[in-house]
N, C-alpha and C positions, 0 to 999 in steps of 0.2 A: 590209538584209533577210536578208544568207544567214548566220546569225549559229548560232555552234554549239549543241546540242542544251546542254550544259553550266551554260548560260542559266536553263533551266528550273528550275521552284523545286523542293526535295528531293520525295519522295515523299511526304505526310502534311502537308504544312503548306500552307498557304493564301495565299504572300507569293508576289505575280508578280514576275518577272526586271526585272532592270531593261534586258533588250535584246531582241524577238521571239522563240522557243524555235522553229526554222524545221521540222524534224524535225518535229515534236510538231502543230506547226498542220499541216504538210502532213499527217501522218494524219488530221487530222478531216477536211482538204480531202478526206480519200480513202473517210470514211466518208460525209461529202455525198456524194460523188460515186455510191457504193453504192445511197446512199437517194434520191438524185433519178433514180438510173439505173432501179433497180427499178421504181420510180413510171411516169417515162413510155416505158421501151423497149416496151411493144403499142403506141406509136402510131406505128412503123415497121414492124410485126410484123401487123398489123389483118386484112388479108385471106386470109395466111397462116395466123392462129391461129384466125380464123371458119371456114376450109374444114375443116381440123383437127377441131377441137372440135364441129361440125355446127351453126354456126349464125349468124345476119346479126353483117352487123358494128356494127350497133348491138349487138348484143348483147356481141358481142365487146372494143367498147369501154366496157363497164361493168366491166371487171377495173381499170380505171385507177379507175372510180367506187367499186366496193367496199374497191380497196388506199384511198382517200381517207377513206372512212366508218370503215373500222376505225381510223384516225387519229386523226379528227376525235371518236369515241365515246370515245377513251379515252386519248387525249393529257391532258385533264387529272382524271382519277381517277389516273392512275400514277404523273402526277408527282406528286399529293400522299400518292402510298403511296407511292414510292419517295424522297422529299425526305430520308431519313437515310441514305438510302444512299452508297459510296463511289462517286464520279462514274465512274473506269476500272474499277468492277465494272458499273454501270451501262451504261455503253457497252459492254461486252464482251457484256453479256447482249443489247441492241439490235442487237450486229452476227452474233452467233451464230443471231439469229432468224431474220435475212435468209437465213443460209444456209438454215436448214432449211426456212424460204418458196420460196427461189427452186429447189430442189431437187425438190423434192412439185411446182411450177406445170412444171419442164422434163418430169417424168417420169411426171404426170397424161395422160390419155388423155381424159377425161372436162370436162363443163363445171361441175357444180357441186362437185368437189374442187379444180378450177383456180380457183373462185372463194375457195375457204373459203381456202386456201392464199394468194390476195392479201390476203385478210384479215388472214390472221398476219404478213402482212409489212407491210399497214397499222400493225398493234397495236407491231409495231416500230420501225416509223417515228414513231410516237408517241413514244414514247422516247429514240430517237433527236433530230427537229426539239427539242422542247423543254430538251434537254443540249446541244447543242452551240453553240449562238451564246454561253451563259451559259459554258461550259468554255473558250471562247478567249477570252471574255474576260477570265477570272480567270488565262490565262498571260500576260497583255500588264504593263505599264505603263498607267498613266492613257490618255497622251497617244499613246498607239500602240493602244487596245484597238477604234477603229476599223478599223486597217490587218488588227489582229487576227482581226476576225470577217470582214473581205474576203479574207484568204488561207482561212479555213476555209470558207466561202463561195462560195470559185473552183469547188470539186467541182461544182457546179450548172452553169456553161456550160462544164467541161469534159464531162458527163456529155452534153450537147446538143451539143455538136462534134463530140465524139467517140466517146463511148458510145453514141448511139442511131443515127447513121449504122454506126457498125460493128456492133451488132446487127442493125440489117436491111440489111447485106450478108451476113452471116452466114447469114438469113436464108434470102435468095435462094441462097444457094451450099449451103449443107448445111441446115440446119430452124430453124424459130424458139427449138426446145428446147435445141438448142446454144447458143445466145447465152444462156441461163438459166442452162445449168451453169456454161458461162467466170465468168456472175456469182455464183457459188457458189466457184467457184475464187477470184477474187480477196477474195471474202471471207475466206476461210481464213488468206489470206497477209496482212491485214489484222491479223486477230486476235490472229496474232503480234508485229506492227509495234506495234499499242495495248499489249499486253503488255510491249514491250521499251521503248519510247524515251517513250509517252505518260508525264507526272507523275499522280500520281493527287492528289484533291481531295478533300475531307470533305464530304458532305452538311452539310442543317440538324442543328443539334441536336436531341437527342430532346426531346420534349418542346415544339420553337419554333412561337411561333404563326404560324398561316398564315392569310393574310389573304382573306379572304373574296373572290370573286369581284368581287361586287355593289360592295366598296368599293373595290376596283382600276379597277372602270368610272367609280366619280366621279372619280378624279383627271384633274385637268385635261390634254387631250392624247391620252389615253388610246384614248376614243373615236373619234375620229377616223382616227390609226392603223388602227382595227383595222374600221373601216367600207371605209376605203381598200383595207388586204388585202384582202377578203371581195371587194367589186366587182372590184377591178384582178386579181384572178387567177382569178376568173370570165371574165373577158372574155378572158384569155389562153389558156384554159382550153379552152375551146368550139371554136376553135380548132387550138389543138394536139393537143389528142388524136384531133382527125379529122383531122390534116394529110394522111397519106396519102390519105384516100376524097376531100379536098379538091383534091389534084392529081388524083388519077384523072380530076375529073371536068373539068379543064383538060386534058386529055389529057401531063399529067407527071407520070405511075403512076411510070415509070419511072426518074424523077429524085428521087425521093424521098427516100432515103440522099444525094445533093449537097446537093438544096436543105435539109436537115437539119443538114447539114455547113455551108455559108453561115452559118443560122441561130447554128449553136455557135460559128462562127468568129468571128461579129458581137457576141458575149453574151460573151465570152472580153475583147473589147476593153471594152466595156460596166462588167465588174467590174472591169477594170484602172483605168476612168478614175473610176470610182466610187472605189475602193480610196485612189487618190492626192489625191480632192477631198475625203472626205465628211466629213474633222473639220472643214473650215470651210463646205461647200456642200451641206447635206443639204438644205438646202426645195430651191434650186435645181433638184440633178440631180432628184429626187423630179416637181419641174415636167416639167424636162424630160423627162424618160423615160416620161410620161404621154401628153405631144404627140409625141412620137417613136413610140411603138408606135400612136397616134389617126392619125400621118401613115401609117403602114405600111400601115395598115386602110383606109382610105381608097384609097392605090393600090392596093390586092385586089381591091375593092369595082367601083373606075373602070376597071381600065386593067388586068384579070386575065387578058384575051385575048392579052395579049403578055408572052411568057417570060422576056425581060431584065428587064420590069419586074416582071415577081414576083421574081426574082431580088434585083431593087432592093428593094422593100418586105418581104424576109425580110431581107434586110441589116440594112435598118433596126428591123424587129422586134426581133430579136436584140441589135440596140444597145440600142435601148431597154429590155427586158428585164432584159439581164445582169446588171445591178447591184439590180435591182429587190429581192430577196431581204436586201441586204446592208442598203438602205437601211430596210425594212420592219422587221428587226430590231433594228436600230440606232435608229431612232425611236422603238420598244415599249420599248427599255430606258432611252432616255434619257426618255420620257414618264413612264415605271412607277417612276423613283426609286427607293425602298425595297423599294417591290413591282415590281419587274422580273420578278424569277421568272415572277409571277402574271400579268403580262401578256404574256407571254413564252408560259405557256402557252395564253391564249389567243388568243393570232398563231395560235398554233401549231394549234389548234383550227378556227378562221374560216378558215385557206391551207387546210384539208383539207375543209372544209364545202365550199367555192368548188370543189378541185379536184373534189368528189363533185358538186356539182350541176355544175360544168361539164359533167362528163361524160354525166347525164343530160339538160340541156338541150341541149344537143348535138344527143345523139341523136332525142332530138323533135326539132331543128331538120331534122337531115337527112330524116328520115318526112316530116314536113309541108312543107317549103320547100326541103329538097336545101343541098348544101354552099355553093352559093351566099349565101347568107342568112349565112355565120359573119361575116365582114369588116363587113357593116352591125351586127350585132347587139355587134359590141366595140364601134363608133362609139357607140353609144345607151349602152354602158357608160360605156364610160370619158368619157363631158360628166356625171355626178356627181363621178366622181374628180376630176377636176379642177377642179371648184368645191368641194369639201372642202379639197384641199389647198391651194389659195390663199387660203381662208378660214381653216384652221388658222396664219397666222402667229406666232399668241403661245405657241400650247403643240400641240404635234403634231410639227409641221414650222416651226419656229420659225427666222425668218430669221438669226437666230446662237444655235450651240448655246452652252450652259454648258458 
């Protein structure tokens, strides 16, 4: 795996290495980790940025909902205006945005420029989600372009290990606006990193046909994937973005940044074992990581009075989790065939639909039923998911890939 940048295919041409380009994937790993960080650091940040801004922290956690709908609204209008573009012009302009989003949200005072501001960093993550599982995998080899999109992919439970627990100790120690600029900062030093070692890739040609939505939904597989995202990160969703107001009301306010840090610790191992299985076990882990986060939910649900065992059941969240992204990609591109793009962008669509209603179903749940109600309401999610995906045997989640 630690194979020199060297590897990588020239600048302008389209032929992947024949050994992983380790350099080049770890940047996107760093531009995930950017975009999943932006996304959910308010849900360690929630009472701090509601006191702040003047207002409940339901309100407060619609900034995860709004960065989601600006996603979800324009993930696929850009990719299909930006389809001739060069992919590291592409990305440069995704990761430049983040900076000036997360910049305007540290140095906002106000709540509805701290919203418009998650916005634009939704509109970038647009861009971002739908470029990057498609860009690792055009540096791999055939037979490694799984491994490929799991190192580019790591960014996400490095971002929950480590990025959101160290934001909201940031938090607590100096302001919530601090952890916004540090991620302003590491943008910068990014920008440089994609500039220097990333390969750059050609768009579609002018001119190439794009294939129509509607006809990416008949192909067989297709569907199912992207029923799966939509519910399974919903249910995650509801969840995580009130983790904090969740332990408050366990009385572990306090513990919030650890049990966060568990969480990423556990998601860390999660895409390691994902990363090593999934060219031959993708319906499998897919299973399993279904009933792994149904089991977590479940002890929150029964057994949420006792703190080793939340302990236990973020453990296992976070296993189950971790890989979830890798595997959700990797099944929309081997479902989408031809049109992978196309369904690619819209994973990329349905993850951001799901994280926007999660965040407002949520907060109806906390109004009306209080944090208690989130662990039941994954359970009632996720018994579809998992009769999708054991019924998708033949084309979805297909017991052996091609």
């Amino acid at each position: 795996m630690s194979t020199p940048t060297r590897t990588a295919a020239p600048a302008g041409t389209d032929t992947p290495p024949q050994r992983l380009p380790l350099l080049a994937l770890l940047a996107l790993a760093t531009a995930v980790f950017i975009t999943s960080l932006t996304e959910t650091l308010p849900a360690g940040l929630l009472p701090a940025m509601s006191a702040d801004l003047g207002v409940g922290e339901s309100a407060a956690g619609q900034t995860v909902t709004i960065y989601a709908l600006g996603t979800a609204l324009t993930a696929i209008p850009l990719t299909t205006a930006t389809a001739g573009w060069r992919r590291k012009r592409l990305l440069l302009a995704a990761m430049a945005g983040f900076a000036a989003a997360n910049t305007v949200t540290a140095v906002s005072a106000n709540y509805p420029l701290t919203m418009a501001a998650r916005f634009v960093a939704g509109v970038a993550a647009g861009l971002a989600w739908a470029l990057l599982a498609g860009y690792a995998r055009r540096m791999a080899p055939a037979h490694l372009q799984g491994k490929a999109i799991a190192i580019a992919m790591a960014g996400i439970p490095v971002a929950l290990s480590l990025g959101v627990p160290a934001g909201t100790f940031l938090g607590k120690v100096l302001s919530w606006q601090v952890a916004f600029l540090v991620m302003t900062a590491l943008t910068v030093g990014l920008l440089a990193w994609i500039a220097a070692l990333v390969p750059d890739h050609p768009g579609q040609p002018r001119g190439a046909a794009k294939p129509p939505m509607l006809r990416t939904l008949r192909v067989p597989g297709v569907t199912p994937v992207l029923f799966v995202t939509l519910v399974f990160v919903l249910a995650h969703t509801v969840l995580y973005t009130y983790i904090a107001t969740f332990l408050d009301g366990l009385g572990m306010g306090r513990s919030t940044d650890l049990v966060l840090l568990v969480f990423g610790a556990a998601s860390l191992a999660g895409i390691w074992i994902v990363g090593a299985l999934i060219h031959r076990r993708l319906r499998a882990l897919t299973l399993a990581s279904v009933l792994v986060v149904g089991t977590a939910a479940a002890v929150l649900a029964l057994f949420s009075g006792t703190p080793a065992l939340v302990y236990a059941a973020v453990t296992l969240w976070g296993l189950g989790w971790g890989g979830v992204p890798t595997l959700l990609q990797t099944a929309a591109g081997d479902a989408g065939g031809d049109e992978a793009d196309a369904a690619q962008a819209m994973l990329v669509t349905l993850w951001n639909v799901a994280m926007a209603g999660g965040g407002v179903f949520g907060g109806v749940l906390l109004d009306l039923a209080g944090p208690s109600s989130f662990p039941w309401t994954i359970l009632l999610l996720l018994a579809p998911v998992l009769l999708v995906v054991a019924a998708a045997r033949n084309h979805g989640f297909p017991a052996r890939r091609s």
